[in-house]
C-alpha positions in Angstrom: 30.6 -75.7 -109.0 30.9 -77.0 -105.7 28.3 -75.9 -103.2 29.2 -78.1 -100.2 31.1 -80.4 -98.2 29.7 -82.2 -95.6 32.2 -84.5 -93.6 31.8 -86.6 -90.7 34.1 -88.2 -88.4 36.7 -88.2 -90.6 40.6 -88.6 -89.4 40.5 -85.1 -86.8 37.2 -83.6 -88.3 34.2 -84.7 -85.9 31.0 -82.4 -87.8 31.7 -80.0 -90.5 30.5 -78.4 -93.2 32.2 -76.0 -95.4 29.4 -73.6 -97.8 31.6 -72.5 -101.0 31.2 -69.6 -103.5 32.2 -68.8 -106.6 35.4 -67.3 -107.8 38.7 -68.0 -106.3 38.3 -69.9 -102.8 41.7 -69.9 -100.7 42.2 -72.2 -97.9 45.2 -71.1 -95.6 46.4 -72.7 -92.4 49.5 -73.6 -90.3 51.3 -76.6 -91.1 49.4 -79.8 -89.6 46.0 -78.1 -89.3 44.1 -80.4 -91.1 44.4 -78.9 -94.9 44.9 -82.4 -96.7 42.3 -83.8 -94.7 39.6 -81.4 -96.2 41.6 -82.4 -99.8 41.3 -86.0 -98.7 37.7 -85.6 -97.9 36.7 -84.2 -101.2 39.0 -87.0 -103.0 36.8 -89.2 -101.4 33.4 -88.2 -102.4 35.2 -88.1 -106.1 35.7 -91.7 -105.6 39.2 -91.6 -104.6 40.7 -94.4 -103.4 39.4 -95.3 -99.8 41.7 -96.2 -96.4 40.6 -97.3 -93.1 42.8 -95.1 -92.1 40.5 -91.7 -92.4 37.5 -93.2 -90.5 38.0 -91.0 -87.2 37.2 -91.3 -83.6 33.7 -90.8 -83.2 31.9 -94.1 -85.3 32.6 -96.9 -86.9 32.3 -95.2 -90.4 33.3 -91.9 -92.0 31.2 -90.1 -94.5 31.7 -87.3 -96.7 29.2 -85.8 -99.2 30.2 -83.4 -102.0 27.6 -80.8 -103.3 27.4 -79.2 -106.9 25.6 -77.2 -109.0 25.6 -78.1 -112.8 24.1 -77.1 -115.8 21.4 -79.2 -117.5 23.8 -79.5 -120.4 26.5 -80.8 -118.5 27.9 -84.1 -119.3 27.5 -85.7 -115.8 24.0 -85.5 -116.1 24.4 -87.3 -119.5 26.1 -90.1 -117.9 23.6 -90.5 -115.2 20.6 -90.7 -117.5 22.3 -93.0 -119.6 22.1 -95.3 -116.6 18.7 -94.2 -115.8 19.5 -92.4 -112.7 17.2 -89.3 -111.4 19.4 -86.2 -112.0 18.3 -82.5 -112.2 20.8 -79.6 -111.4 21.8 -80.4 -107.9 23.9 -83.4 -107.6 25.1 -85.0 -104.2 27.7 -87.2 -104.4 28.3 -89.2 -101.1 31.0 -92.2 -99.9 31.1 -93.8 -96.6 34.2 -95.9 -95.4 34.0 -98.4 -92.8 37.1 -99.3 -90.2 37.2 -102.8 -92.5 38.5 -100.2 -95.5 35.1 -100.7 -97.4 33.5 -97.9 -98.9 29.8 -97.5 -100.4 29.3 -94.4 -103.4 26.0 -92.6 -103.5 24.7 -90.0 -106.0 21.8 -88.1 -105.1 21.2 -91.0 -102.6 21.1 -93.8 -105.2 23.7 -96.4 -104.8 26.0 -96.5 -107.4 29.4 -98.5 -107.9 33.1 -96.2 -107.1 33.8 -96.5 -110.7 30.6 -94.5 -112.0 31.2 -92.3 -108.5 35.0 -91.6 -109.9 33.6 -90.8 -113.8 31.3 -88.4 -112.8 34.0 -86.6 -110.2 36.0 -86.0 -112.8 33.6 -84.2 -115.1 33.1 -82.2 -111.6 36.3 -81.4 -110.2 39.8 -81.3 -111.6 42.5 -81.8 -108.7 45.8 -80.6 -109.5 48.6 -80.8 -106.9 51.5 -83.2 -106.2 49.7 -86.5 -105.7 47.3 -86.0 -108.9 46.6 -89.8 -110.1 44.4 -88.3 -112.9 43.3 -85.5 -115.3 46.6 -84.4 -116.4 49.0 -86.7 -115.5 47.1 -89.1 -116.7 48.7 -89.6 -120.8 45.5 -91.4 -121.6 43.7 -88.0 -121.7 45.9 -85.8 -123.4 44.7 -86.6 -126.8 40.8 -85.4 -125.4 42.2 -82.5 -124.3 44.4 -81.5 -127.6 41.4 -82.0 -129.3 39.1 -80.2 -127.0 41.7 -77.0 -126.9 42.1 -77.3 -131.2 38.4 -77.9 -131.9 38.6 -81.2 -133.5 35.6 -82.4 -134.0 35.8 -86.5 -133.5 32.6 -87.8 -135.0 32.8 -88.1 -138.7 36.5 -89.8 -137.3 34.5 -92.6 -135.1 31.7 -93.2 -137.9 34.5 -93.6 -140.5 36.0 -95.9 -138.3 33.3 -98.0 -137.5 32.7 -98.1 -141.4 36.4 -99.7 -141.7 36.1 -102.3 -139.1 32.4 -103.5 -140.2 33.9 -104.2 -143.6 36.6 -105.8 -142.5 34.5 -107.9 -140.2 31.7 -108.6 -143.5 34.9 -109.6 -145.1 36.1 -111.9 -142.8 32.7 -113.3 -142.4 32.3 -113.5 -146.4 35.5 -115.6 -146.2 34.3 -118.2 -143.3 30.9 -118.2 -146.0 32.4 -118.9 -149.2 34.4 -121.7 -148.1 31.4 -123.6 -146.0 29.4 -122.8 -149.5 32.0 -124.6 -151.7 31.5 -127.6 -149.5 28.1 -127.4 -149.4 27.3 -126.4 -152.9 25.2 -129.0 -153.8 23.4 -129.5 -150.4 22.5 -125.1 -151.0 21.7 -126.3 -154.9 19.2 -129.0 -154.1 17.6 -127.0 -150.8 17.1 -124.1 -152.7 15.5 -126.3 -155.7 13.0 -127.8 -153.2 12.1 -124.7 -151.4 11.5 -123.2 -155.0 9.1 -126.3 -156.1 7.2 -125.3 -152.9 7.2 -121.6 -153.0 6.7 -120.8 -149.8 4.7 -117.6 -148.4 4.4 -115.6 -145.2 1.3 -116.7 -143.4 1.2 -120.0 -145.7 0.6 -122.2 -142.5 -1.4 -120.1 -140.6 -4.0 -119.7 -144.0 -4.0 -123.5 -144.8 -5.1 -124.6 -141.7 -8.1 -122.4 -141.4 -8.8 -123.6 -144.5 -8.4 -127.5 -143.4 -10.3 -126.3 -140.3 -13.1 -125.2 -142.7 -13.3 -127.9 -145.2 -13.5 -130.6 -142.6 -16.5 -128.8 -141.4 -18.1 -128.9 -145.3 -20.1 -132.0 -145.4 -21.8 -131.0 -142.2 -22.4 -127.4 -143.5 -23.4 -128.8 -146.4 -25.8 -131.1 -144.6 -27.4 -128.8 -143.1 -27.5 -126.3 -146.2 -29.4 -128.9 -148.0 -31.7 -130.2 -145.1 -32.3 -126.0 -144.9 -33.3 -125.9 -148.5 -35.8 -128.5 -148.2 -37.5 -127.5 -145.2 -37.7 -123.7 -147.1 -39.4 -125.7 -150.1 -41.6 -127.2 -148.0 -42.9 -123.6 -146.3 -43.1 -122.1 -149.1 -45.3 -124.8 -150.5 -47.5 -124.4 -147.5 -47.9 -120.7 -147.5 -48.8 -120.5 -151.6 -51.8 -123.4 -150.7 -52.4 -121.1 -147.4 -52.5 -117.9 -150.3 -55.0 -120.1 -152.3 -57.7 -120.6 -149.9 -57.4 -117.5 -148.4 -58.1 -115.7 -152.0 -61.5 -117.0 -152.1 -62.4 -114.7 -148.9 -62.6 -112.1 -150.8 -61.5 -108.4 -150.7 -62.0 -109.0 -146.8 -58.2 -111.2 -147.1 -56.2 -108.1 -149.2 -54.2 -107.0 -146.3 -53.4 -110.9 -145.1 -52.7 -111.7 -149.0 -50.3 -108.9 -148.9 -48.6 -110.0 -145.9 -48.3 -113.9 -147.6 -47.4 -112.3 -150.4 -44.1 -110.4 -148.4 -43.3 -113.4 -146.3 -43.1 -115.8 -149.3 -40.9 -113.3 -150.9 -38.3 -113.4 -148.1 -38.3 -117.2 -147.7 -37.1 -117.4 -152.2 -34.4 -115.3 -151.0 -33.5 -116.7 -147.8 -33.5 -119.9 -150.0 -31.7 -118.5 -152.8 -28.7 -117.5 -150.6 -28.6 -121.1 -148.6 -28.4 -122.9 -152.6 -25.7 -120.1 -153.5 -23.3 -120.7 -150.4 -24.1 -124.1 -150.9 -22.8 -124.3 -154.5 -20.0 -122.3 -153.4 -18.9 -124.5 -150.6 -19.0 -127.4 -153.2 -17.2 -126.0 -156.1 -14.7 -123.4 -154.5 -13.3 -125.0 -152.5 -9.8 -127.3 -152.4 -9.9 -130.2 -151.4 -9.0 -131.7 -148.1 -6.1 -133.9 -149.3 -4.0 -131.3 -151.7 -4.3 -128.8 -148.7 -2.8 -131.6 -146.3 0.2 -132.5 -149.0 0.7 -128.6 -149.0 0.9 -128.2 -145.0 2.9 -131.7 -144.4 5.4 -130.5 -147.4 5.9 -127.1 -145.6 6.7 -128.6 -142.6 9.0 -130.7 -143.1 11.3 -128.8 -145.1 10.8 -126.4 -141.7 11.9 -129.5 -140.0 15.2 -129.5 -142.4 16.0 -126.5 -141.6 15.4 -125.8 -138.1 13.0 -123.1 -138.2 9.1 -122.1 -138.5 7.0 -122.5 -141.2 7.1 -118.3 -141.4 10.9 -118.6 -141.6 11.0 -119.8 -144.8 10.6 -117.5 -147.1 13.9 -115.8 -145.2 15.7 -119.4 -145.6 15.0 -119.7 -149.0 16.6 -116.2 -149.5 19.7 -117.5 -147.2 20.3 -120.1 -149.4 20.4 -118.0 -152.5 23.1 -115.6 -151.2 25.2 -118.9 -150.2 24.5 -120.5 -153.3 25.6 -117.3 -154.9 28.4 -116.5 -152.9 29.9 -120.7 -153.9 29.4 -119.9 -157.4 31.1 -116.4 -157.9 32.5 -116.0 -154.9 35.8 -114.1 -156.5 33.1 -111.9 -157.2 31.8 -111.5 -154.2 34.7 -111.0 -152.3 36.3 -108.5 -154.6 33.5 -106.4 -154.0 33.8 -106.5 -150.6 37.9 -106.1 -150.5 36.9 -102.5 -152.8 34.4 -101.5 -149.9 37.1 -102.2 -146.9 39.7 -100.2 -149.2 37.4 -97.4 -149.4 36.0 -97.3 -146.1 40.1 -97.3 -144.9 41.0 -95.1 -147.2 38.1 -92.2 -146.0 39.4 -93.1 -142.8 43.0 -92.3 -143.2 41.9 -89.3 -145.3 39.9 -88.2 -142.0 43.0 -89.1 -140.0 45.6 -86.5 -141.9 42.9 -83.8 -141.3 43.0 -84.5 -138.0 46.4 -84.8 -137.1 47.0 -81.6 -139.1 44.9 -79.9 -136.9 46.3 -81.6 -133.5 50.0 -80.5 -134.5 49.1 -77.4 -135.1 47.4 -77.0 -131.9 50.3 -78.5 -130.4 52.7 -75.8 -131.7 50.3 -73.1 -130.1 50.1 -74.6 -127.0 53.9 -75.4 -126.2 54.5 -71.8 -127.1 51.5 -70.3 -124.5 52.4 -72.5 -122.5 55.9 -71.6 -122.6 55.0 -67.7 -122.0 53.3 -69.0 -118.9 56.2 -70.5 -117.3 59.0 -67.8 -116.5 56.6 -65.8 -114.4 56.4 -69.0 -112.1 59.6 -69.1 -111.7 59.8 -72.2 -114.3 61.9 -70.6 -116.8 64.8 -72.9 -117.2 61.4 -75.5 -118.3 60.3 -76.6 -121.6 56.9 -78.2 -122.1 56.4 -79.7 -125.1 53.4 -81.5 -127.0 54.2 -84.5 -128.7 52.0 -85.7 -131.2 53.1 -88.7 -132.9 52.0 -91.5 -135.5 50.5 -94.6 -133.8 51.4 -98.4 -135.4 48.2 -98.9 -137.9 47.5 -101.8 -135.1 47.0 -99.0 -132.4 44.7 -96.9 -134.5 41.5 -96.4 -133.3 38.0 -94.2 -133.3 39.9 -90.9 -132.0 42.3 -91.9 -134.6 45.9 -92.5 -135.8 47.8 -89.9 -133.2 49.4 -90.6 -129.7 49.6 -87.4 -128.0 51.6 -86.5 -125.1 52.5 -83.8 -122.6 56.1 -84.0 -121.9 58.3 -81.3 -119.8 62.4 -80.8 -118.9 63.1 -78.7 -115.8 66.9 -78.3 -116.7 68.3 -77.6 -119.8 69.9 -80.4 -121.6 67.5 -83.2 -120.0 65.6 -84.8 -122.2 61.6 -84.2 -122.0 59.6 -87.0 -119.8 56.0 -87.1 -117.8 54.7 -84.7 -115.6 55.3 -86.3 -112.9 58.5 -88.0 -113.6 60.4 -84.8 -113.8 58.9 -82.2 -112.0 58.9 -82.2 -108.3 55.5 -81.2 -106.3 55.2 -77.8 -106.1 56.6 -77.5 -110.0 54.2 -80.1 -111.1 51.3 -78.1 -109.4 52.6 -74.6 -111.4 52.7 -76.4 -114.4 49.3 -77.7 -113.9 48.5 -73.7 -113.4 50.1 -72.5 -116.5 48.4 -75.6 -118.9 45.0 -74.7 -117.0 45.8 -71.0 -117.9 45.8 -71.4 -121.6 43.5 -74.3 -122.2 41.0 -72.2 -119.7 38.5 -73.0 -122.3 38.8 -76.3 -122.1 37.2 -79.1 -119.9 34.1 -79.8 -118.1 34.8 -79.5 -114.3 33.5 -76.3 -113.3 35.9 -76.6 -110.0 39.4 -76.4 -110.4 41.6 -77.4 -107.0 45.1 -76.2 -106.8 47.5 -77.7 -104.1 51.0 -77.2 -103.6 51.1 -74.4 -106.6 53.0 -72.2 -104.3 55.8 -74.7 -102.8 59.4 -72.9 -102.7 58.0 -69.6 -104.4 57.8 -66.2 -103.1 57.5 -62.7 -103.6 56.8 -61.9 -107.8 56.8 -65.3 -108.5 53.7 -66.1 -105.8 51.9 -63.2 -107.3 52.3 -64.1 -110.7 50.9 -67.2 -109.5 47.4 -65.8 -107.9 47.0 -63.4 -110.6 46.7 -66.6 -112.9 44.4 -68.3 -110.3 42.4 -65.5 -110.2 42.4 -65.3 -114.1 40.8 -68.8 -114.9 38.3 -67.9 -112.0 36.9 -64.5 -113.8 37.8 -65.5 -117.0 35.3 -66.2 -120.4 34.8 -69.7 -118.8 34.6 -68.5 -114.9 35.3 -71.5 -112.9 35.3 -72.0 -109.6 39.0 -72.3 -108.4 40.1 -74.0 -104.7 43.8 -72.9 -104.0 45.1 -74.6 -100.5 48.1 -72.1 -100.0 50.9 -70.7 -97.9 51.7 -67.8 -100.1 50.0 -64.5 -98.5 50.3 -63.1 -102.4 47.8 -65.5 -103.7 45.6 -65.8 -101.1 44.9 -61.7 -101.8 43.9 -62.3 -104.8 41.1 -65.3 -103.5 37.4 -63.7 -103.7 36.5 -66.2 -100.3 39.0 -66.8 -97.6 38.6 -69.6 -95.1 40.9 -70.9 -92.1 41.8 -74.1 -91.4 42.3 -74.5 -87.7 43.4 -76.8 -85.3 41.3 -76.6 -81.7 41.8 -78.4 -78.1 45.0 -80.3 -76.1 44.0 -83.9 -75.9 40.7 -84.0 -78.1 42.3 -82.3 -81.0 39.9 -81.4 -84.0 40.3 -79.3 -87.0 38.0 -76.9 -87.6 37.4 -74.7 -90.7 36.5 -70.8 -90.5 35.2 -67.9 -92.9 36.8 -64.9 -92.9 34.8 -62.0 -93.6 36.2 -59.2 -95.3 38.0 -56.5 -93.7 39.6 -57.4 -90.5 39.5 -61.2 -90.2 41.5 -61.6 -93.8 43.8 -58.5 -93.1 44.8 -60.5 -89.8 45.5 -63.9 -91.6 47.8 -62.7 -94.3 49.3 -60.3 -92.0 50.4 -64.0 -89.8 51.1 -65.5 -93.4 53.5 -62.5 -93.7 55.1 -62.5 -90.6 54.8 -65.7 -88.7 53.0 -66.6 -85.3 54.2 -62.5 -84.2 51.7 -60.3 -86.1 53.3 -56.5 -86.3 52.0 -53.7 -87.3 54.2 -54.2 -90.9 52.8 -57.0 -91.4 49.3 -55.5 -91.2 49.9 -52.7 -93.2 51.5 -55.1 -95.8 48.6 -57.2 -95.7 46.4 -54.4 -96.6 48.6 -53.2 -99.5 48.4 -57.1 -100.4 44.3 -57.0 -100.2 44.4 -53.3 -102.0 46.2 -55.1 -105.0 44.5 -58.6 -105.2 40.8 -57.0 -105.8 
């Protein structure tokens, strides 16, 4: 819900900030006190489009910042972490408009562009008055909200239709293939012929030339290995004569014997191991030239076809499939025609579901509408909710449906557009008796009524704030504003707050809470009875208050 507005210097407002609550919020004032600037002000923030125009007297820019609670669930929050922007539960949305008409959009004090400022003010606030450019009036989203209202579930529709079209594209793809193959079929023939002499594998390169690395290092090893072997000859020759001479000491040479004994031990093994890797080296081993053949061979075809000596293991199976798809390529592509005829058929199948479900949500919502309408003095209306089948071209993920909210104010005119037919203040009642039934609907938690009241009295403006006050306090509570001259509906408002206009020659608007009691009996009594407040007017006023809680 909204928490706040804080505006600066815009058009007549120098400071202000306006604290909401929950429930129903009226906002009454005379003509010309400033009401549609404090509508203009939050239109802003929303991403509205900006005017040079609003920037007041007091700076070279106006500013206006928006405050709202939301759930963590909401889907404004998704938004903003999709674009990796810090959100909790409090989220500030901010514009500033220079006297050159340019504006700059913050949320939660990060820069962002209008657009993404305008997506998330709509899942915030739904504005619904006579010059609406959105939400309602806007046809592209009356299929979201049919589907919201009748519970259709859109997913399975949007993976079946991503099914369809990637078949149709691997189709079309398979198409552009099979025909290169056919001209290439014996370039694919004798590629994959070479590549299978060769028989590539993964790490291929990277093996044989550690190995070319090590065998051009053999002759020294083995150099050295032999020079070793000699050397370990030689010492052992010495210490076995050392052994012999010392033997005839005596039992006074045991413990030195026994140490000759150990360390000519160890030098037949070292010895041992230095012939063993020796003979290994020699016999083991490739030789130099196959494993150069084997490397130049590798790379060249790597050469041929533009890739890594890794890659071709992944070439070889390229060319196979092309190879394939040249040589029973009816084959191929009839198996792929069967998948896109399946995956369009599910798709259609999903489709009928759907639009079963969307017609008959359509039927129950023309007729609550409907009900809504002669108690706001719109009984001569129809609304109507036209669901209709879409050309296959203009199918898409939600579907094969166009779905529109058409209304006649006058008997015998044919149905049109919200806002083609109706005048303001109908247009705005209309809004109120859609909001009514879809209450459950939606995910603004603030709802702002303007003009609902325009040309309406008596029953008919009661019947009116009795329907306000049902979609705030209803099963989904929502936070309703209501800018109204009707004293009848803003009874029934929870939170009352003036709009004033203060001073001669520095004229400002001002906005002002009005506790309960006194200060509300007072304004609806003037509401009643005009700039002279009797004492009628009072009593009526408090008869008004006595019925609205």
């Amino acid at each position: 819900m909204l928490v706040s507005l804080v505006i600066h210097n815009v058009v007549l407002i120098d400071r202000l900030t306006v604290e909401f609550r929950a429930g129903l919020c009226a906002l009454t004032g005379e003509t010309g006190a400033g009401k549609s600037i404090l509508l203009d002000s939050l239109g802003l923030a929303l991403g509205a489009r900006s005017e040079a125009g609003l920037v007041g007297r007091s700076g070279e820019q106006a500013s206006v910042s928006a405050e709202f609670h939301v759930e963590n669930d909401h889907p404004a929050l998704a938004i903003l972490k999709e674009r990796e922007l810090e959100a909790s539960g409090s989220l500030v949305l901010r514009r500033t408009v220079g006297r050159d008409g340019r504006s700059r959009a913050f949320i939660n004090d990060q820069p962002v562009g209008v657009a993404l400022l305008k997506d998330v003010g709509a899942l915030l606030v739904e504005i619904h008055g006579q010059f609406e450019t959105h939400g309602l009036l806007d046809q592209k989203t009356h299929r979201a909200l049919l589907d919201d209202y009748a519970g259709v579930q859109s997913g399975a529709l949007q993976v079946l239709w991503r099914a369809w079209k990637d078949s149709e594209r691997e189709l079309q793809d398979a198409h552009g293939r099979a025909a290169k193959a056919l001209q290439e079929e014996d370039y694919l023939r004798t590629s994959l012929e070479d590549l299978d002499a060769l028989d590539p594998r993964a790490g291929d390169e990277a093996r044989l030339t550690a190995l070319r690395d090590r065998l051009m290092r053999r002759d020294q090893v083995l150099e050295s290995f032999g020079a070793a072997h000699e050397g370990l000859g030689e010492a052992e020759e010495s210490l076995n004569k050392i052994w012999r001479t010392l033997e005839k000491a005596g039992e006074e040479a045991r413990p030195l014997l026994d140490g000759l004994d150990r360390a000519i031990a160890e030098l037949r093994e070292i010895n041992a191991q230095v012939r063993s890797q020796s003979a290994d080296l020699e016999e083991g081993e490739q030789d130099l030239a196959s494993i150069d053949d084997r490397l130049f061979a590798l790379r060249a075809q790597a050469r041929k076809h533009s890739c890594g000596c890794e890659d071709l293991p992944r070439v070889r199976e390229d060319l196979e499939s092309r190879l394939a798809l040249a040589e029973r390529q009816e084959e191929v592509l009839d198996g792929l025609r069967a998948r896109v005829a399946e995956s369009r058929s599910a798709f259609v199948k999903e489709c009928a579901n759907v639009t079963a479900m969307r017609k008959k949500a359509a039927e129950k919502l023309s007729k609550l509408v409907a009900k809504e309408l002669p108690p706001l003095k719109l009984d001569k209306a129809q609304f109507i909710t036209e669901v209709t089948a879409l050309p296959e071209e203009s199918w898409g993920p939600a579907g094969a449906d166009d779905v529109r909210f058409l209304v006649a104010t006058n008997p015998g005119r044919p149905p049109g557009p919200l806002d083609k037919i109706a005048s303001g203040g109908e247009m705005a009642r209309f809004m109120l008796a859609i909001k009514v039934v879809m209450a459950e609907t939606g995910a603004a938690g603030t709802l702002v009524f303007d003009e609902v009241d325009t040309g309406i009295g008596g029953a008919t403006a009661d019947a009116v704030g009795e329907r306000l006050a049902r979609l705030a306090t209803g099963a989904k509570a929502r936070q309703v504003l209501v800018v109204t001259h009707a004293p009848q509906v803003a009874a029934r408002a929870a939170s009352h707050w003036l709009v004033i206009k203060e001073g001669k020659t520095d004229v400002a608007t001002k906005v002002v809470p009005l506790a309960a009691g006194r200060d509300r009996r007072e304004e609806i009594a003037r509401m009643l009875a005009g700039a002279e407040i009797t004492d009628e007017a009072r009593a009526a006023a408090s008869r008004l208050l006595e019925t609205g809680t």
